[in-house]
PyMOL Python script that loads the backbone (N, CA, C, O; Angstrom):
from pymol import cmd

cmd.read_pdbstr("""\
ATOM      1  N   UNK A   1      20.104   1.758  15.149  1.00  0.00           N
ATOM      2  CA  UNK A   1      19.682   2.802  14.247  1.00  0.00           C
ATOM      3  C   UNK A   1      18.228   2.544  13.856  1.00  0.00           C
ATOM      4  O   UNK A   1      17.883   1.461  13.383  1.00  0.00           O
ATOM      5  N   UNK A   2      17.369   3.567  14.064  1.00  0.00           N
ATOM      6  CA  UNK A   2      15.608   3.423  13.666  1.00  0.00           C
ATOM      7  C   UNK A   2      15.797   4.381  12.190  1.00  0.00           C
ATOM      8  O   UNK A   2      16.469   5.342  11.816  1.00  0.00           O
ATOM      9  N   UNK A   3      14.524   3.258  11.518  1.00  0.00           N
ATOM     10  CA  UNK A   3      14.526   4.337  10.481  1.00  0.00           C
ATOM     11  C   UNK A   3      12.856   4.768  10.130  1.00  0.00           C
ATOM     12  O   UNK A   3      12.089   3.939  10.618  1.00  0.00           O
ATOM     13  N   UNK A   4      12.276   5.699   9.514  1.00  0.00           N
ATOM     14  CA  UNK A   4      11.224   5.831   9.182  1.00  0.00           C
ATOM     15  C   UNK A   4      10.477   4.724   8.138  1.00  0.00           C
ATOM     16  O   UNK A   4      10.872   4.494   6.994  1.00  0.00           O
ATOM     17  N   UNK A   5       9.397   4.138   8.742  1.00  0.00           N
ATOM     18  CA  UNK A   5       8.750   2.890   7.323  1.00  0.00           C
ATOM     19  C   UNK A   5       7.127   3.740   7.629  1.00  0.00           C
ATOM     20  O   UNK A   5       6.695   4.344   8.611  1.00  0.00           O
ATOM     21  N   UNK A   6       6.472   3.387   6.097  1.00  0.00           N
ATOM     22  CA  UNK A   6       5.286   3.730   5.891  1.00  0.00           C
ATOM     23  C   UNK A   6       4.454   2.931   5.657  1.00  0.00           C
ATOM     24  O   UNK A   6       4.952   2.005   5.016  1.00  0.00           O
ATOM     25  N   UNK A   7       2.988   2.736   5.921  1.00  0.00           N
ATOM     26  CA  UNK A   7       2.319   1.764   6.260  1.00  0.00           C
ATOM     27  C   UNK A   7       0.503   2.135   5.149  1.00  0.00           C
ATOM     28  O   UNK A   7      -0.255   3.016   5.556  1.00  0.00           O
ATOM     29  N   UNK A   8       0.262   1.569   4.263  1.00  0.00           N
ATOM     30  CA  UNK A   8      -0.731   1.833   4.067  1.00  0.00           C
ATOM     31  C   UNK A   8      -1.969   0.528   4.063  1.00  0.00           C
ATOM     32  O   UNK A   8      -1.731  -0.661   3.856  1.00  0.00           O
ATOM     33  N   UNK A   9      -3.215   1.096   4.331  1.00  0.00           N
ATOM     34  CA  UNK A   9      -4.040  -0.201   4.734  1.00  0.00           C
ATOM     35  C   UNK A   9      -4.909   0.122   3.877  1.00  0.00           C
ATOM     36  O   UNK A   9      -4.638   1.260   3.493  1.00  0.00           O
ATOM     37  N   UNK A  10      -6.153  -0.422   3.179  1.00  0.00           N
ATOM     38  CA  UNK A  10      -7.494  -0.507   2.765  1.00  0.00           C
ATOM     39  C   UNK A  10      -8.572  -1.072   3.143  1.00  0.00           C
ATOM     40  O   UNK A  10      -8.905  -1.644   2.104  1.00  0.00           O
ATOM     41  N   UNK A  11      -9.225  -1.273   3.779  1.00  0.00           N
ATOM     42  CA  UNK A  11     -10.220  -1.760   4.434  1.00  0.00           C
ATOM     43  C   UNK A  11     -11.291  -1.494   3.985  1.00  0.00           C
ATOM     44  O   UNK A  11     -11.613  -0.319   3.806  1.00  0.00           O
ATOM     45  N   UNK A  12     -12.509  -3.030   3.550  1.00  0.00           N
ATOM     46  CA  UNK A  12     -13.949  -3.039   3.291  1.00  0.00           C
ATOM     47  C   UNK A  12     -14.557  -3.351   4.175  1.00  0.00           C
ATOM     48  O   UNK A  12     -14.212  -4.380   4.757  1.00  0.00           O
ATOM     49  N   UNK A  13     -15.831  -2.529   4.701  1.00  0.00           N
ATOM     50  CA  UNK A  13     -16.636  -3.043   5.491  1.00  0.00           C
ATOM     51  C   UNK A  13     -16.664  -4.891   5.350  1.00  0.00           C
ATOM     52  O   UNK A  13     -16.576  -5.631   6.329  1.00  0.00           O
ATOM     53  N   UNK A  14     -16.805  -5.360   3.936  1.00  0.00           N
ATOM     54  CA  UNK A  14     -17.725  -6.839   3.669  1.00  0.00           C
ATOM     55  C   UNK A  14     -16.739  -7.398   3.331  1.00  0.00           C
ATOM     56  O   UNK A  14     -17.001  -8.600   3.374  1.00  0.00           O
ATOM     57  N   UNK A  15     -15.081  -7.154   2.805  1.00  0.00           N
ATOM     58  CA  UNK A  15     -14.196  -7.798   2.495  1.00  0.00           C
ATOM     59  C   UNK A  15     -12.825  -7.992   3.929  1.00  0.00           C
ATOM     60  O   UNK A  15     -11.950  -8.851   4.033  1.00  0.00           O
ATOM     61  N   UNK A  16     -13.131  -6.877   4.788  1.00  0.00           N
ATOM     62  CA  UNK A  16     -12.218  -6.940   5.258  1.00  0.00           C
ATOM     63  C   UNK A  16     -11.055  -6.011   4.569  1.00  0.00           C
ATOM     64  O   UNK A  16     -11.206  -5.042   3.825  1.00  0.00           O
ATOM     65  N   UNK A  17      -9.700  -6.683   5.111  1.00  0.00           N
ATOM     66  CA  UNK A  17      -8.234  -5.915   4.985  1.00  0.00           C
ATOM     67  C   UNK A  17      -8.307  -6.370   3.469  1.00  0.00           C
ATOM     68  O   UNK A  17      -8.694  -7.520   3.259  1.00  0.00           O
ATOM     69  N   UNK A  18      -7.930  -5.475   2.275  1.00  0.00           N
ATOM     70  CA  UNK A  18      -8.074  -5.952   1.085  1.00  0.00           C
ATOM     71  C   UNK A  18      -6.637  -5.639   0.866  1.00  0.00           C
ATOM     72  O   UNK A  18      -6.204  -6.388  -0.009  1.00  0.00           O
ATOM     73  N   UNK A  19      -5.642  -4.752   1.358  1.00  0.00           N
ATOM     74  CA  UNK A  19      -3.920  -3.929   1.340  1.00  0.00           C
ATOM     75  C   UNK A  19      -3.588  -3.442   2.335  1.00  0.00           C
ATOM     76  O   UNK A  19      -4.172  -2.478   2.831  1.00  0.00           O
ATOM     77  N   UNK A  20      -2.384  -4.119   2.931  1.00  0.00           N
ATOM     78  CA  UNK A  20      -1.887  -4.000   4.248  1.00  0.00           C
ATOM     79  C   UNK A  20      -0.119  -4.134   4.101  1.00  0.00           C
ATOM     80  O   UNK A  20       0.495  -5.154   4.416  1.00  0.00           O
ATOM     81  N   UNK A  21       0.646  -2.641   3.455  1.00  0.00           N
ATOM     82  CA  UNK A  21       1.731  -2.580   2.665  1.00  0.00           C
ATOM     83  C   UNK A  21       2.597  -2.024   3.878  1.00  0.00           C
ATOM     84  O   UNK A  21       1.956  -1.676   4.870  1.00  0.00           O
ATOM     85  N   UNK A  22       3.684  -1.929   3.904  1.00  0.00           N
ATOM     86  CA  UNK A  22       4.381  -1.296   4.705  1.00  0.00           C
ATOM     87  C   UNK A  22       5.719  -0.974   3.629  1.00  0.00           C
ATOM     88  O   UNK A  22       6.536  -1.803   3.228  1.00  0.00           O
ATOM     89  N   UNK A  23       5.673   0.241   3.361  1.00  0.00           N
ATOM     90  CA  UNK A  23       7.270   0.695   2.929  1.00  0.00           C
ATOM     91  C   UNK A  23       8.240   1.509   3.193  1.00  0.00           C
ATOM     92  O   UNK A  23       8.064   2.519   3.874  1.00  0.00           O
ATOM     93  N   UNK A  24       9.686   1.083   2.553  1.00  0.00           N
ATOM     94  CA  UNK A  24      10.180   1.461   3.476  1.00  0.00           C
ATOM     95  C   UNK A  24      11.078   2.675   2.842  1.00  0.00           C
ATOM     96  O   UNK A  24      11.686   3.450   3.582  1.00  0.00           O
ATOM     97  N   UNK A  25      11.107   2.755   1.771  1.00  0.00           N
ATOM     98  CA  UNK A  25      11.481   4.270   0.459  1.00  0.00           C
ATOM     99  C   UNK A  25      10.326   5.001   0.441  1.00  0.00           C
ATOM    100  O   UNK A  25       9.278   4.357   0.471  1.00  0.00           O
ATOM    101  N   UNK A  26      10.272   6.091   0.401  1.00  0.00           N
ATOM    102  CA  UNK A  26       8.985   7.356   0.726  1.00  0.00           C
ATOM    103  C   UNK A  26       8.567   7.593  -0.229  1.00  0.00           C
ATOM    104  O   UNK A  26       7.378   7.909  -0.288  1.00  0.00           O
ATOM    105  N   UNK A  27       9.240   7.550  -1.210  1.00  0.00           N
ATOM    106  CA  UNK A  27       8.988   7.814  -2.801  1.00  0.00           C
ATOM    107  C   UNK A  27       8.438   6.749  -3.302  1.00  0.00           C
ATOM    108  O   UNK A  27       7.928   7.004  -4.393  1.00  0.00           O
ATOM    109  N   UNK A  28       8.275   5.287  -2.870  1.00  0.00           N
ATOM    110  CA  UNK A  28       7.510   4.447  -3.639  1.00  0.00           C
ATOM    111  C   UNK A  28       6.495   4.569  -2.857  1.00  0.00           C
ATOM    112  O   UNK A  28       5.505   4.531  -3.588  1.00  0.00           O
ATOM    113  N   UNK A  29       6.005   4.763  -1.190  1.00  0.00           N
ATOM    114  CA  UNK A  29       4.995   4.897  -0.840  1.00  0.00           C
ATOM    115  C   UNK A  29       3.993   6.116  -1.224  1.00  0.00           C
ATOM    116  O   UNK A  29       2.768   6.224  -1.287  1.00  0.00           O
ATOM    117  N   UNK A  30       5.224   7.082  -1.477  1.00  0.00           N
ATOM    118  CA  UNK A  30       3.514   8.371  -2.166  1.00  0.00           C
ATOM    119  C   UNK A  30       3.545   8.183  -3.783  1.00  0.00           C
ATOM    120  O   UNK A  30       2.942   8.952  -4.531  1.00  0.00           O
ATOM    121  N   UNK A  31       4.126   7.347  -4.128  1.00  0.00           N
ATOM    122  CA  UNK A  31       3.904   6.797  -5.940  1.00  0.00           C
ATOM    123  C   UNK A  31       2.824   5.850  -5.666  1.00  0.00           C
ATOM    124  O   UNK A  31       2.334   5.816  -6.795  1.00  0.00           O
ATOM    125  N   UNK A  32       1.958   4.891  -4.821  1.00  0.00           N
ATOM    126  CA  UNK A  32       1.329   4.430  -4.500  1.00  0.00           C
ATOM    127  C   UNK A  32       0.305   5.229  -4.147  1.00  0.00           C
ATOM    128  O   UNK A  32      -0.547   5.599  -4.956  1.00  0.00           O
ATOM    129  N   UNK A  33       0.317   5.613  -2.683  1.00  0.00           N
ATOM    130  CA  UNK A  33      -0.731   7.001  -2.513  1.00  0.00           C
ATOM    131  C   UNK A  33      -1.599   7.292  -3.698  1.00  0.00           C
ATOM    132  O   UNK A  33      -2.766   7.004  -3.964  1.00  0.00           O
ATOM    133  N   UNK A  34      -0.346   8.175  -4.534  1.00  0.00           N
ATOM    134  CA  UNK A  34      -0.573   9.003  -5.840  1.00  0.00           C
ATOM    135  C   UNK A  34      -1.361   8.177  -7.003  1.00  0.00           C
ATOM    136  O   UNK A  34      -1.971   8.739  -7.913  1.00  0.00           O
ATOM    137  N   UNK A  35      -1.247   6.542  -6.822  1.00  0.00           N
ATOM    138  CA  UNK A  35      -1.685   5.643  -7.628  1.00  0.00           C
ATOM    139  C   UNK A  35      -3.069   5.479  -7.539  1.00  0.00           C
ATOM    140  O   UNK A  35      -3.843   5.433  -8.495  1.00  0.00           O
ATOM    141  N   UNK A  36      -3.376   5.384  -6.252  1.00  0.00           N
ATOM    142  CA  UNK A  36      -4.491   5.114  -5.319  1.00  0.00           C
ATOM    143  C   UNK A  36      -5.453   6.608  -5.604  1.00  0.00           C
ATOM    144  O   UNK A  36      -6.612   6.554  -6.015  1.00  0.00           O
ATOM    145  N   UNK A  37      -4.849   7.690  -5.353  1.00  0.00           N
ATOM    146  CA  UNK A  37      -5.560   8.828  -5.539  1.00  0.00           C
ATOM    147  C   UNK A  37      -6.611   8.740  -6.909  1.00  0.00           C
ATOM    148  O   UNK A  37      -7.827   8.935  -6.929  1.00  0.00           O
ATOM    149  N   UNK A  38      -5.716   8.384  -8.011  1.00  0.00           N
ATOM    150  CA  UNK A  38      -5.783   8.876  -9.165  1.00  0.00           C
ATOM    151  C   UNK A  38      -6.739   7.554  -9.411  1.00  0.00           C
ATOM    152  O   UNK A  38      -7.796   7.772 -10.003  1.00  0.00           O
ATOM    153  N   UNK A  39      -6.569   6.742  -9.167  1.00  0.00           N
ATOM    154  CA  UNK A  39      -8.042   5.826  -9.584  1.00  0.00           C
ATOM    155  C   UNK A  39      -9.201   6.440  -9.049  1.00  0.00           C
ATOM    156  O   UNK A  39     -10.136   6.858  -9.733  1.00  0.00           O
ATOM    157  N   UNK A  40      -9.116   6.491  -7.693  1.00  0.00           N
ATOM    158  CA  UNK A  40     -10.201   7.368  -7.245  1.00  0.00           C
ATOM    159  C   UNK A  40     -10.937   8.891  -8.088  1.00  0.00           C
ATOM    160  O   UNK A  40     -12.037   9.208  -8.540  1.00  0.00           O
ATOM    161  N   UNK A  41      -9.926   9.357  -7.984  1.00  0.00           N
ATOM    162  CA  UNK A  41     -10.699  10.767  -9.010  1.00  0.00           C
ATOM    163  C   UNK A  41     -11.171   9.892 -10.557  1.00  0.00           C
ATOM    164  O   UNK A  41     -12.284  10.090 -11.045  1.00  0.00           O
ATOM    165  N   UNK A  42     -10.387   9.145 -11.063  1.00  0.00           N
ATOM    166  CA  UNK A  42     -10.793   9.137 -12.333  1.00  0.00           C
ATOM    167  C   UNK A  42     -11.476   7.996 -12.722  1.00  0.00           C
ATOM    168  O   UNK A  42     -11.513   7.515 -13.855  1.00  0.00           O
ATOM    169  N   UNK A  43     -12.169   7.476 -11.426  1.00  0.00           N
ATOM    170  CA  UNK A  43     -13.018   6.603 -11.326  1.00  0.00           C
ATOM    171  C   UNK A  43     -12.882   4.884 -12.137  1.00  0.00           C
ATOM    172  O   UNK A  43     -13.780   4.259 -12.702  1.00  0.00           O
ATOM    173  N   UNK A  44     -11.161   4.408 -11.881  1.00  0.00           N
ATOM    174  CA  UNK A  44     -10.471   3.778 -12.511  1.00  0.00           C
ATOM    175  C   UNK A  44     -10.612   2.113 -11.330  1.00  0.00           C
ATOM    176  O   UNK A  44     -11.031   2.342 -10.196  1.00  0.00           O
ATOM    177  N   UNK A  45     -10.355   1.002 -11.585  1.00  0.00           N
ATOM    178  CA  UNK A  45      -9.987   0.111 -10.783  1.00  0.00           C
ATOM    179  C   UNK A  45      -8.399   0.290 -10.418  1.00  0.00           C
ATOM    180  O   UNK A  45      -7.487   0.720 -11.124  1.00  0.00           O
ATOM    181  N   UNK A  46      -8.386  -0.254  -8.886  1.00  0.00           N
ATOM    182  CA  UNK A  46      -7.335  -0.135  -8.938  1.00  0.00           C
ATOM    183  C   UNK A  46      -6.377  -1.095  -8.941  1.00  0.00           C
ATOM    184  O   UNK A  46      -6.341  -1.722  -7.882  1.00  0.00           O
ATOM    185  N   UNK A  47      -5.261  -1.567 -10.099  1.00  0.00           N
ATOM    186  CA  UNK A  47      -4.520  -2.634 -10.408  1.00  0.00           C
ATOM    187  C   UNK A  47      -3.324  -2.382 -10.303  1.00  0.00           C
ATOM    188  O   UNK A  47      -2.951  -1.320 -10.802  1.00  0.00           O
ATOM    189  N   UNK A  48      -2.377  -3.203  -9.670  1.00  0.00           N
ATOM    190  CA  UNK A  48      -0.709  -3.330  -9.445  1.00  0.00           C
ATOM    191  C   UNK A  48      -0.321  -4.568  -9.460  1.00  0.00           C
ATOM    192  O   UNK A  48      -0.913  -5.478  -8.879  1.00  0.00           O
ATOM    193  N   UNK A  49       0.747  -4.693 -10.153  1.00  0.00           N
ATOM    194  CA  UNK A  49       1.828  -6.004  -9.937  1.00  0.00           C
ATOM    195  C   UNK A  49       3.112  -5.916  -9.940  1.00  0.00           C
ATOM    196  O   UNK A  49       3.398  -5.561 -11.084  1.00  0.00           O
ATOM    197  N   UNK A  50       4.006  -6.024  -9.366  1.00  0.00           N
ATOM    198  CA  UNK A  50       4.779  -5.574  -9.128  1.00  0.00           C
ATOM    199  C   UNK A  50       6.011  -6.209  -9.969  1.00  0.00           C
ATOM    200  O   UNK A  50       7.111  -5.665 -10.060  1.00  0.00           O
ATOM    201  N   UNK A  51       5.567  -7.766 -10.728  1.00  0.00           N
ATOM    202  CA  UNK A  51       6.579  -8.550 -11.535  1.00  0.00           C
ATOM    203  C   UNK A  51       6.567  -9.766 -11.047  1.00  0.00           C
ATOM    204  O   UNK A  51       6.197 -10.696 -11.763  1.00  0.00           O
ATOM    205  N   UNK A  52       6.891  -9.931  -9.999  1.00  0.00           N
ATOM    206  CA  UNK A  52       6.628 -11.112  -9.673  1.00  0.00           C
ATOM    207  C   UNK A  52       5.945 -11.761  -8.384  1.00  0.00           C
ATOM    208  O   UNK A  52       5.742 -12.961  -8.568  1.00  0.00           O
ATOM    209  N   UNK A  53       5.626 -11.407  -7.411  1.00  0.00           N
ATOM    210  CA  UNK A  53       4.664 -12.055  -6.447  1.00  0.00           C
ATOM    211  C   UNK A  53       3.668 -11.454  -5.975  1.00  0.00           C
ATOM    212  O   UNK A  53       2.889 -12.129  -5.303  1.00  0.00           O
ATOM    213  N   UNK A  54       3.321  -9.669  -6.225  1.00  0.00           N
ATOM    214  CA  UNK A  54       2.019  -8.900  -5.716  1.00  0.00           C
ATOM    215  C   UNK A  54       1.724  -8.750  -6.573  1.00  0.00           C
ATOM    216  O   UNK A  54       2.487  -8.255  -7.402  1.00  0.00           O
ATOM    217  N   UNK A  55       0.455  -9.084  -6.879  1.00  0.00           N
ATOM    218  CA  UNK A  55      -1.001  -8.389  -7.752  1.00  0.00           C
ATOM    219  C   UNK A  55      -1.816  -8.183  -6.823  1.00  0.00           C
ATOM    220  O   UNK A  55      -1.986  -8.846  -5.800  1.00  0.00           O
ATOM    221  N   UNK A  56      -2.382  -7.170  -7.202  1.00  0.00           N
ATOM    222  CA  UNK A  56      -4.135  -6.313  -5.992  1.00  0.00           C
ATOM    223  C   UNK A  56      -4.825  -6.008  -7.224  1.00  0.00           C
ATOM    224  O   UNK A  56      -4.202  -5.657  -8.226  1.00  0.00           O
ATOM    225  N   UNK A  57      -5.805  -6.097  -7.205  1.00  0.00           N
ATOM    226  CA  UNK A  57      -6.950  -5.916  -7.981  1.00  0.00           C
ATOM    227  C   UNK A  57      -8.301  -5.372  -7.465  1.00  0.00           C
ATOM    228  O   UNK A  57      -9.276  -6.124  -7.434  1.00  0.00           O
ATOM    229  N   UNK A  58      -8.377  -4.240  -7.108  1.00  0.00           N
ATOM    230  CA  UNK A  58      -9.808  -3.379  -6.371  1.00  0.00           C
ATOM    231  C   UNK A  58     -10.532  -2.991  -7.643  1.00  0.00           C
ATOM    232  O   UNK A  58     -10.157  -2.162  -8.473  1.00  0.00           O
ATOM    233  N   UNK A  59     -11.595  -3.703  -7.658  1.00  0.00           N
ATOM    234  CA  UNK A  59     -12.580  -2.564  -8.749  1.00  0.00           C
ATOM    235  C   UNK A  59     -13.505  -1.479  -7.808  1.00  0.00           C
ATOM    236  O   UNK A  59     -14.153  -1.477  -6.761  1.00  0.00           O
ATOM    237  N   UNK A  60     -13.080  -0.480  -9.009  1.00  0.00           N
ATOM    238  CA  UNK A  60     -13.382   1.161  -8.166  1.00  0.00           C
ATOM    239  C   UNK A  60     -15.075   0.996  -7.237  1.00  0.00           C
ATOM    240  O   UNK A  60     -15.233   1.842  -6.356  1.00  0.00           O
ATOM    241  N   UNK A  61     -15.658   0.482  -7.337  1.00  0.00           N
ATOM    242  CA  UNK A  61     -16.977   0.339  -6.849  1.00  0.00           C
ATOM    243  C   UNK A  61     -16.735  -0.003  -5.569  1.00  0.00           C
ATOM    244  O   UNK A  61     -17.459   0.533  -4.731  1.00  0.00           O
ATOM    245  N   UNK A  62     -15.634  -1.002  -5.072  1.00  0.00           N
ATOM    246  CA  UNK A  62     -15.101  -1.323  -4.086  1.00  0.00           C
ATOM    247  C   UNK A  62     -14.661  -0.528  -3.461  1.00  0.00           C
ATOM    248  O   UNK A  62     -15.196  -0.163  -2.414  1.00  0.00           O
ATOM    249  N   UNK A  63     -13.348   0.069  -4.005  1.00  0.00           N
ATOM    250  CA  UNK A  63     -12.163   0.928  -3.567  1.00  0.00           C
ATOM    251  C   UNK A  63     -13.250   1.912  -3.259  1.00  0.00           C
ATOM    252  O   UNK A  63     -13.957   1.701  -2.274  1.00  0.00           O
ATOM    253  N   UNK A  64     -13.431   2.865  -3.935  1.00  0.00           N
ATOM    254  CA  UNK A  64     -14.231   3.922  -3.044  1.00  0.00           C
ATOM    255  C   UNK A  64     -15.342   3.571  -2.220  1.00  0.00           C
ATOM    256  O   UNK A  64     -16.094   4.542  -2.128  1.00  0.00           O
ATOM    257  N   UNK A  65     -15.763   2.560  -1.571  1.00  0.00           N
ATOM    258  CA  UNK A  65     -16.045   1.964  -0.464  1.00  0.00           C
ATOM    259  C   UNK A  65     -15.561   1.780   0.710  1.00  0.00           C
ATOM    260  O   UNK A  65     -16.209   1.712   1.755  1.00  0.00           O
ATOM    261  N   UNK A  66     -14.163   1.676   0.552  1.00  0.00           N
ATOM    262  CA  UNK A  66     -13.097   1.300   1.560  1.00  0.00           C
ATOM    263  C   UNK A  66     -12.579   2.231   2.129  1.00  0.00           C
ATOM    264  O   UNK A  66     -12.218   3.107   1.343  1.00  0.00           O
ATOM    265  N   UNK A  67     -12.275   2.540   3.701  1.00  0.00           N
ATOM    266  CA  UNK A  67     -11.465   3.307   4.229  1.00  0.00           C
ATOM    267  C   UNK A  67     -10.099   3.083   3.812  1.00  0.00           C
ATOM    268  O   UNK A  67      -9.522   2.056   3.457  1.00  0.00           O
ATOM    269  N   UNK A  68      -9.750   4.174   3.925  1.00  0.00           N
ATOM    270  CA  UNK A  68      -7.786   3.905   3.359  1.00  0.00           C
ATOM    271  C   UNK A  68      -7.156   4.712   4.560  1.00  0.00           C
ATOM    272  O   UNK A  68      -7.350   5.926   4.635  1.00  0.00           O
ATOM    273  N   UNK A  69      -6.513   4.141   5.361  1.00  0.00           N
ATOM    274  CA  UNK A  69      -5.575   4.484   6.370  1.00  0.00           C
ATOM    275  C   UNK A  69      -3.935   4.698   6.050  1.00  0.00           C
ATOM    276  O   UNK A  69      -3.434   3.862   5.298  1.00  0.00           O
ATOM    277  N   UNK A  70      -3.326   5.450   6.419  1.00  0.00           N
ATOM    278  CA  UNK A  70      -1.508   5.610   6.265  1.00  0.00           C
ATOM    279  C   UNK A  70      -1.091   6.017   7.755  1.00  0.00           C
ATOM    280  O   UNK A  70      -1.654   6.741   8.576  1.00  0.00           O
ATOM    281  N   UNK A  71       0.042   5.324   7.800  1.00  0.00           N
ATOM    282  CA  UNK A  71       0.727   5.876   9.338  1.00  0.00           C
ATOM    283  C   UNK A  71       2.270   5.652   8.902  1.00  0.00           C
ATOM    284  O   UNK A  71       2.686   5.357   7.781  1.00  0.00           O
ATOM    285  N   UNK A  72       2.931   5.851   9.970  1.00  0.00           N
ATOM    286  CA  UNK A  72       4.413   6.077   9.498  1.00  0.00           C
ATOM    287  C   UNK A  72       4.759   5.534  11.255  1.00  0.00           C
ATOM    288  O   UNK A  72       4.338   5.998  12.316  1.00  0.00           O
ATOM    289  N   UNK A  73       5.475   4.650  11.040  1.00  0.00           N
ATOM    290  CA  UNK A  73       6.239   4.116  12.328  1.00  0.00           C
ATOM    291  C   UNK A  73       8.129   4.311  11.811  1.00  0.00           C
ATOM    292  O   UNK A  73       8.708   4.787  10.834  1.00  0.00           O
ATOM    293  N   UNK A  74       8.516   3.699  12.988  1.00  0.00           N
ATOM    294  CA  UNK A  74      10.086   3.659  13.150  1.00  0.00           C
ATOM    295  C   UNK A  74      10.230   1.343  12.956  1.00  0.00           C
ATOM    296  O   UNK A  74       9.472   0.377  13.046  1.00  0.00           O
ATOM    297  N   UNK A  75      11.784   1.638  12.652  1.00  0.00           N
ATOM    298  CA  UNK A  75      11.886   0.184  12.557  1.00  0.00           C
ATOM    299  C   UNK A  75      13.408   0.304  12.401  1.00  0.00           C
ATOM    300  O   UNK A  75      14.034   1.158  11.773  1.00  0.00           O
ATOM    301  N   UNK A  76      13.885  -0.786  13.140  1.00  0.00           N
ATOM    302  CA  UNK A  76      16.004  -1.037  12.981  1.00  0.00           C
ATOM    303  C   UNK A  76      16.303  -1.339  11.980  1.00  0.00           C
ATOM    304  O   UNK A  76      15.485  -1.859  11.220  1.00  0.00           O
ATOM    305  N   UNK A  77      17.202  -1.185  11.731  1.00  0.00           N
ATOM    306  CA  UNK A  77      17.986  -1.751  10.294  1.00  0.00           C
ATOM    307  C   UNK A  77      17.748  -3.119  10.068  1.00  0.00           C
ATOM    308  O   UNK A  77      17.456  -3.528   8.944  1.00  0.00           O
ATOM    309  N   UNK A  78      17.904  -4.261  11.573  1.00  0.00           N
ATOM    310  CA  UNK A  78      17.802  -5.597  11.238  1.00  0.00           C
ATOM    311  C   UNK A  78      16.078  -5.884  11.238  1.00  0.00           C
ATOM    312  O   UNK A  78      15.716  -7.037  11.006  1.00  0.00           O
ATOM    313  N   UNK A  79      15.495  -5.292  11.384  1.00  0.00           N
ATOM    314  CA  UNK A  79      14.082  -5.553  10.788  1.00  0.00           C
ATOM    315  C   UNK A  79      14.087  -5.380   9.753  1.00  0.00           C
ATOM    316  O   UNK A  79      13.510  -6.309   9.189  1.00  0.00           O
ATOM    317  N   UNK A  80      14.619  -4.280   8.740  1.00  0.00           N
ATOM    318  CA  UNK A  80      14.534  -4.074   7.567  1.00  0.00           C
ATOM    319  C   UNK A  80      14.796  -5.084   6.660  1.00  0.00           C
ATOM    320  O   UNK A  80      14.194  -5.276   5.604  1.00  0.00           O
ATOM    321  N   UNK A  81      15.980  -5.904   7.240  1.00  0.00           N
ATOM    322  CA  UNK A  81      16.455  -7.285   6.714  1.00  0.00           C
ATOM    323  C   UNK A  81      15.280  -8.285   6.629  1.00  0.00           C
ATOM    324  O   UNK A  81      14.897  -8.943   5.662  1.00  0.00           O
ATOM    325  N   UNK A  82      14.888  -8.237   7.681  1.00  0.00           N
ATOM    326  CA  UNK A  82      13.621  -9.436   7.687  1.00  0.00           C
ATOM    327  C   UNK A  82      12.542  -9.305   7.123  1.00  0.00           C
ATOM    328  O   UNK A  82      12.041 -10.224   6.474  1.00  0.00           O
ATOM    329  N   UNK A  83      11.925  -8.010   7.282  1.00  0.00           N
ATOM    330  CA  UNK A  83      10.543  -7.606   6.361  1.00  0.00           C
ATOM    331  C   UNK A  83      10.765  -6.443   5.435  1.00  0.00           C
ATOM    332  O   UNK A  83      11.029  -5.289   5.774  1.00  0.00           O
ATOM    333  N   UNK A  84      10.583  -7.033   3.905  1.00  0.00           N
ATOM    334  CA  UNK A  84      10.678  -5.337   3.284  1.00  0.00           C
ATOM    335  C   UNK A  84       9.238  -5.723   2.099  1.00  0.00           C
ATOM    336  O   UNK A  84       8.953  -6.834   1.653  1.00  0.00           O
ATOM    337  N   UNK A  85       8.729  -4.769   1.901  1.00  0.00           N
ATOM    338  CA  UNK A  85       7.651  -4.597   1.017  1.00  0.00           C
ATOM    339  C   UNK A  85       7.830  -5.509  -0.220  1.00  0.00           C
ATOM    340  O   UNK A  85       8.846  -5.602  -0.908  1.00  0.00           O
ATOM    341  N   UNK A  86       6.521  -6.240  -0.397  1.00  0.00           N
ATOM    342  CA  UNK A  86       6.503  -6.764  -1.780  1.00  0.00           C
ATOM    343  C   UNK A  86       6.645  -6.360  -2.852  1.00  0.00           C
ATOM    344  O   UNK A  86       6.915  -7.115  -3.786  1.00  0.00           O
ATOM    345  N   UNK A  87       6.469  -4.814  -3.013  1.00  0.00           N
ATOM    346  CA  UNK A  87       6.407  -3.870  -3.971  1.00  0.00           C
ATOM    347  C   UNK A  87       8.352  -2.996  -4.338  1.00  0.00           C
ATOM    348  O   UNK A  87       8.882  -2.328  -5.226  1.00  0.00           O
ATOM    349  N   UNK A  88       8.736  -3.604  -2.975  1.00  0.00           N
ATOM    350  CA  UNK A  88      10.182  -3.151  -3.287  1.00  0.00           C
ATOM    351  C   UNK A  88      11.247  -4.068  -3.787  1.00  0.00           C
ATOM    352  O   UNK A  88      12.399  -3.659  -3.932  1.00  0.00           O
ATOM    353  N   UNK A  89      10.863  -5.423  -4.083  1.00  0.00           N
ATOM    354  CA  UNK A  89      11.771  -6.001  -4.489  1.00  0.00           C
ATOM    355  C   UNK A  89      11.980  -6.220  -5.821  1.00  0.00           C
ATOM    356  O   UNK A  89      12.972  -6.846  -6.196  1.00  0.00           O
TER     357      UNK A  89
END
""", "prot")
cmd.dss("prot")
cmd.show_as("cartoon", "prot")
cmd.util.cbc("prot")
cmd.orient("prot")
């Protein structure tokens, strides 16, 4: 059985890969998106922690510097077992 996972990246020219997420609920990936958006318009840093092992910390000077990429691949159930987002646990 394949299922749909979502993938978002951030990339600085001078930093490199700064967020390289893959999730696998659609609704926490465009609550992210939507997170990401909204610093951008409102010219905010962008900060997450999730509780206990992800913190990201972009200050906006950065972030709107950075390309932001999303793609959407397929993945088995027993991958799902092995890799699931830091942000989903």
């Amino acid at each position: 059985m394949t299922l749909p996972y979502h993938k978002v990246k951030i990339e600085h020219e001078k930093f490199g890969t700064l967020v390289n997420e893959s999730f696998v609920n659609s609704i926490q990936f465009k609550l992210f998106l939507k997170m990401i958006q909204g610093c951008i318009e409102l010219k905010n840093d962008l900060t997450f922690y999730n509780g206990t092992d992800f913190l990201v910390h972009i200050p906006f000077k950065y972030l709107v510097e950075s390309i932001i990429l999303t793609s959407t691949d397929s993945y088995s159930l027993v991958e799902h077992y092995v890799q699931k987002s830091k942000m989903e646990i």
